[in-house]
GULUMTI-247001 format. One line per field, with one value per residue: residue number from 1; x, y, z of N, C-alpha, C in turn; residue in one letter. Coordinates in Angstrom, 2 decimals. Atoms other than C-alpha are relative to their C-alpha. Layout:
// residues N
num: NUM_...
n.east: X_...
n.north: Y_...
n.up: Z_...
ca.east: X_...
ca.north: Y_...
ca.up: Z_...
c.east: X_...
c.north: Y_...
c.up: Z_...
residu: A_...
// end
This chain:
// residues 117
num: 1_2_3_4_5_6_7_8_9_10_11_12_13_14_15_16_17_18_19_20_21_22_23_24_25_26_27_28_29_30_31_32_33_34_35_36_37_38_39_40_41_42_43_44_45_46_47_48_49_50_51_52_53_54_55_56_57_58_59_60_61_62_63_64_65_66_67_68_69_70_71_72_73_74_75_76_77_78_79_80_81_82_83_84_85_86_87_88_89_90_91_92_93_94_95_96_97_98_99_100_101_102_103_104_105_106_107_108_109_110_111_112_113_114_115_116_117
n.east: 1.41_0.13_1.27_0.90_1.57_0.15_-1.17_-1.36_-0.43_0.58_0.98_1.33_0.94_0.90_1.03_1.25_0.20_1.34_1.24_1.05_1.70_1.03_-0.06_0.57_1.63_0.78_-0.13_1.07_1.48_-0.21_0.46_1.49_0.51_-0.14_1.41_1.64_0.01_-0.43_1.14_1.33_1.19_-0.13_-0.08_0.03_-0.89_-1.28_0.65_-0.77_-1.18_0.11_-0.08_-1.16_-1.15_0.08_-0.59_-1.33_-0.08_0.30_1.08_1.20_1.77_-0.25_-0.08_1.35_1.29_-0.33_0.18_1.12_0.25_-0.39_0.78_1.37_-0.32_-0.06_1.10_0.27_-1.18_-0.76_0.54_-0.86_-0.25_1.22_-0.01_-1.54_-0.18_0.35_-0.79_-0.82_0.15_0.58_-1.77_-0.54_0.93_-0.35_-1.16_-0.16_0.37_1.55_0.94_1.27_-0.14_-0.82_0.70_0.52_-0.47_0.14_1.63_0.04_-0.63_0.29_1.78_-0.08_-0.32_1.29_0.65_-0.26_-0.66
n.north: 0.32_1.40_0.48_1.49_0.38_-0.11_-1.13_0.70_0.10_-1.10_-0.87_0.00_0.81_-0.77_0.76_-0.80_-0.16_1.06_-0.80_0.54_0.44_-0.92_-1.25_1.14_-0.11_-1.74_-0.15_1.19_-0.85_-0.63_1.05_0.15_-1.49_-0.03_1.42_-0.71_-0.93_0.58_1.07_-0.60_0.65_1.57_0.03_1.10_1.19_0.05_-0.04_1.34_-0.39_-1.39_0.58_0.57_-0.93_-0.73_0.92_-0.18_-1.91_-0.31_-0.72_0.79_-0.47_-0.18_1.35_1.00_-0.67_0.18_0.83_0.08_-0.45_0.89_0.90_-0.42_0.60_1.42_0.55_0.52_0.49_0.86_0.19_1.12_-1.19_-0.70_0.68_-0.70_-1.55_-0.21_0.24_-1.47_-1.59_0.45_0.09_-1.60_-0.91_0.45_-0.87_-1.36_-0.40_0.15_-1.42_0.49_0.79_1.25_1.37_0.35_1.03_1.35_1.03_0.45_0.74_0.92_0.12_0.81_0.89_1.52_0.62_0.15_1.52
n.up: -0.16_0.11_0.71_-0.15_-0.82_-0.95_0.20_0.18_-1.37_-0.65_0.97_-0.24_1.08_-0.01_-0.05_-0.15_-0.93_-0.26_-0.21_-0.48_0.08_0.02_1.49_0.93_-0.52_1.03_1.18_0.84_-0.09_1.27_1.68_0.05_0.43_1.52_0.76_0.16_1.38_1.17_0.64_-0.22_0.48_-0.69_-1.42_-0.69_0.07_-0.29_-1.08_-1.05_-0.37_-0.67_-1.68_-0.81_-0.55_-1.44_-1.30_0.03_-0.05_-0.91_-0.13_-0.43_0.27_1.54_0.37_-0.19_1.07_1.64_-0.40_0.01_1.30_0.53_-0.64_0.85_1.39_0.12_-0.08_1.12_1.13_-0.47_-1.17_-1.37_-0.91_-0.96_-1.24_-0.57_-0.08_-1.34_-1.02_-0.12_0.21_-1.57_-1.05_-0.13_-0.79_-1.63_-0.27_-0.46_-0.86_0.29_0.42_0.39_0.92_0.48_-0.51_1.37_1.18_-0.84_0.06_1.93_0.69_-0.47_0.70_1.39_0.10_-1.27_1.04_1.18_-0.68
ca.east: 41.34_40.02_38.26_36.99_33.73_35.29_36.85_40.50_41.84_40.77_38.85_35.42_32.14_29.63_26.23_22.69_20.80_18.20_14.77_11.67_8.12_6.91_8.06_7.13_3.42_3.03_3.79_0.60_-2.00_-0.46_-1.05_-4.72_-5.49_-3.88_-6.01_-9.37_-8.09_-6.65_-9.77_-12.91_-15.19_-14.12_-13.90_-15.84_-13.72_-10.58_-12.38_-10.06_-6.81_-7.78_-8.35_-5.45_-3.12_-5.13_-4.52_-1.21_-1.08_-2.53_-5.91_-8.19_-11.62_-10.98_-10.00_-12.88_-15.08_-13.11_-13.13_-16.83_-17.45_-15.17_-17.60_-20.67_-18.96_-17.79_-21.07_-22.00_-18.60_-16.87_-18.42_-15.26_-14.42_-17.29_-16.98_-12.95_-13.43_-16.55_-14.57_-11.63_-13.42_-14.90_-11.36_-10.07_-13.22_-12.39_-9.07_-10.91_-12.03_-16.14_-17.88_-21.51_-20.20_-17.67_-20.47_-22.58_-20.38_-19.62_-23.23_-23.20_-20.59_-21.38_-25.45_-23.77_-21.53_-24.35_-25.90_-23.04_-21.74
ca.north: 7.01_3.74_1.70_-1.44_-1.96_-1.72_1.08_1.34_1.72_5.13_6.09_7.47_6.31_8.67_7.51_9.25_9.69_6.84_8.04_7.24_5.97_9.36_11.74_8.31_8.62_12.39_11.75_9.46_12.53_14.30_11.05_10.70_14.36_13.82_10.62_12.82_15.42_13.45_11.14_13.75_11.63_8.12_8.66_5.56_3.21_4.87_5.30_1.44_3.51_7.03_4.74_3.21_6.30_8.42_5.33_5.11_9.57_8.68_10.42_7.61_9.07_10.06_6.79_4.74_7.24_6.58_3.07_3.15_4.70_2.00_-0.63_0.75_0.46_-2.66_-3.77_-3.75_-4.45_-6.37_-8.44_-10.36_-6.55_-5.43_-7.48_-6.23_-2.37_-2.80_-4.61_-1.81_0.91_-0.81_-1.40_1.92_3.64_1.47_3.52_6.58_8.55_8.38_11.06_11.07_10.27_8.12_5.81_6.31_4.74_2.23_1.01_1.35_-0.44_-3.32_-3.25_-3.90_-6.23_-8.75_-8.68_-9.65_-12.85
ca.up: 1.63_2.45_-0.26_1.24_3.22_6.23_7.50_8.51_12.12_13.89_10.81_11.77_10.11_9.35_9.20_8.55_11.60_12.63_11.90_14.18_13.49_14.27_10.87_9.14_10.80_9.88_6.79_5.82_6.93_3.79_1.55_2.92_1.95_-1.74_-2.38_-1.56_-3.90_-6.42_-6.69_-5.76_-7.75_-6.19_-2.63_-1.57_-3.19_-2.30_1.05_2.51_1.82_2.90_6.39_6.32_5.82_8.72_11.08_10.05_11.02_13.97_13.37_15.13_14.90_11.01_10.49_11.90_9.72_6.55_7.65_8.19_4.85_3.21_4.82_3.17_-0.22_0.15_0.93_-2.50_-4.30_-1.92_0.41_2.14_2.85_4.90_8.05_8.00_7.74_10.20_12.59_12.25_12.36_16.25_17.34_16.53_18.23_21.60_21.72_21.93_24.54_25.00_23.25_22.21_18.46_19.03_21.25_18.07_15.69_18.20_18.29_14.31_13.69_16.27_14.78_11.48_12.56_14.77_10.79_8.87_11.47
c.east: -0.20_-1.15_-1.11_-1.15_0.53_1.05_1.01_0.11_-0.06_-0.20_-1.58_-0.77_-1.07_-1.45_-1.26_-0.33_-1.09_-1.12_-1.09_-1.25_-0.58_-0.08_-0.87_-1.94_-0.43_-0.11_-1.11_-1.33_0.20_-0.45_-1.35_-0.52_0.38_-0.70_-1.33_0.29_0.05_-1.16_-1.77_-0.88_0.04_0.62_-0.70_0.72_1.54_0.15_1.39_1.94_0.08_0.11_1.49_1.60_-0.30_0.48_1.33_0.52_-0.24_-1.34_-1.19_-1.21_-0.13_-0.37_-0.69_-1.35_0.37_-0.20_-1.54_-1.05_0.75_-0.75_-1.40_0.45_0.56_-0.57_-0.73_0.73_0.73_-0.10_0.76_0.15_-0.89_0.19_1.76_0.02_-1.01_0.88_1.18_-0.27_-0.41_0.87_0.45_-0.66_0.26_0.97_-0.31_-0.51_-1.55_-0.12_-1.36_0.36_0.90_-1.34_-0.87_0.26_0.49_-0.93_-0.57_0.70_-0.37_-1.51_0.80_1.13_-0.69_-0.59_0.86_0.57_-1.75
c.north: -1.50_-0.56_-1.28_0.71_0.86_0.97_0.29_0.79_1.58_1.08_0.48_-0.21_1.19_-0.63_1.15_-0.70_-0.94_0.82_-0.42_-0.42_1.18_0.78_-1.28_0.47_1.21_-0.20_-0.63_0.93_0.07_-0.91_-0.43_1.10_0.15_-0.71_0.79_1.34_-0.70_-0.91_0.76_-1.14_-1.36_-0.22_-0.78_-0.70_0.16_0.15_-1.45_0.85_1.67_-0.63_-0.19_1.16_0.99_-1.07_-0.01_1.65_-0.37_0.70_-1.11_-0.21_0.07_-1.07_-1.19_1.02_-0.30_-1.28_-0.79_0.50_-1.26_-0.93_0.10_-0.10_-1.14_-0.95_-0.17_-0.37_-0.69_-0.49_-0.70_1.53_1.00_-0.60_0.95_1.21_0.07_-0.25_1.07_0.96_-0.10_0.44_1.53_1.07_-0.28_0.47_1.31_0.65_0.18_1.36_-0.64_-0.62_-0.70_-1.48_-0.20_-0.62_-0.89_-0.91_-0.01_-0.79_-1.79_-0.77_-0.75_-1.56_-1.68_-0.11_-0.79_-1.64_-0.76
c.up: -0.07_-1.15_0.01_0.82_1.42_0.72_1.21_1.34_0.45_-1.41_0.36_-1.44_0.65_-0.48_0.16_1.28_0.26_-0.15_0.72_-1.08_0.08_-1.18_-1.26_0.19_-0.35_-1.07_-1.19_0.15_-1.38_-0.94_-0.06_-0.52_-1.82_-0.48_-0.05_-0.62_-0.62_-0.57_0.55_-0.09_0.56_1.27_0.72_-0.25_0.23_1.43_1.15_0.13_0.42_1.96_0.44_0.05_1.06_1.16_0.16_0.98_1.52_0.71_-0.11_-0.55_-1.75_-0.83_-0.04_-1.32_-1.22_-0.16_-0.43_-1.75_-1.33_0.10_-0.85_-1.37_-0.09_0.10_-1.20_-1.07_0.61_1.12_1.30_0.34_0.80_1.27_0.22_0.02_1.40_1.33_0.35_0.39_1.67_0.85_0.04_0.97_1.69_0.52_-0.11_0.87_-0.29_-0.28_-0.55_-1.76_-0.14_0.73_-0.86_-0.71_0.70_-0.32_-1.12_-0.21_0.82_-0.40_-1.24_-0.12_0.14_-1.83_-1.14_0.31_0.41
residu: X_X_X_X_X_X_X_X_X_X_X_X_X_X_X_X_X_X_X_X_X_X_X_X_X_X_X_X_X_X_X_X_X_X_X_X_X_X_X_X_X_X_X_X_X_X_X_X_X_X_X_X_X_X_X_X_X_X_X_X_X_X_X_X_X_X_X_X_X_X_X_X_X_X_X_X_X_X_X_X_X_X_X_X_X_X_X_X_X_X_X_X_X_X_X_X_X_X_X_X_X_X_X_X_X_X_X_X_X_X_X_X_X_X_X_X_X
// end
């Protein structure tokens, strides 16, 4: 058996299997869904990382709403973070296909932005 690093002339090398971005990306619904159990009672202020593990998942729309809900509490506890969740929650909505409530929170989040610049 070889014990160095590097291994020894028609020895194979076994190696776990590369993993994608995608099992990674499922894997952040599950941790947005434990945060809004695990914290019932403080779901606005955990509201900036419930966003950021649906975006991560892949669940857009979700995400501008958790987003948008982060925005409104940060409006009275944290005012550098109101302009950055609105703005997020815009961008995210422009990647989704028009529906009557995604052009809603469009023209919410852009209303609240024109007041905060």
């Amino acid at each position: 058996m070889n014990t160095t690093l590097a291994p020894a002339a028609g020895e194979r090398v076994s190696t776990p299997p590369v993993r994608t971005a995608a099992p990674f990306a499922f894997a952040r619904f599950p941790v947005a869904q434990v945060v809004q159990e695990l914290y019932p009672d403080k779901l606005d202020e955990r509201a900036a990382l419930v966003a950021h593990h649906l975006e991560q998942a892949g669940e857009t729309l979700d995400a501008a709403r958790w987003h948008r809900r982060a925005a409104r509490w940060a409006g009275v506890h944290d005012h550098a973070g109101v302009l950055r969740h609105w703005q997020r929650a815009r961008a995210l909505l422009a990647t989704m296909p028009e529906s009557q409530e995604v052009i809603g929170l469009r023209l919410g989040c852009c209303a609240l932005i024109l007041t905060l610049v």
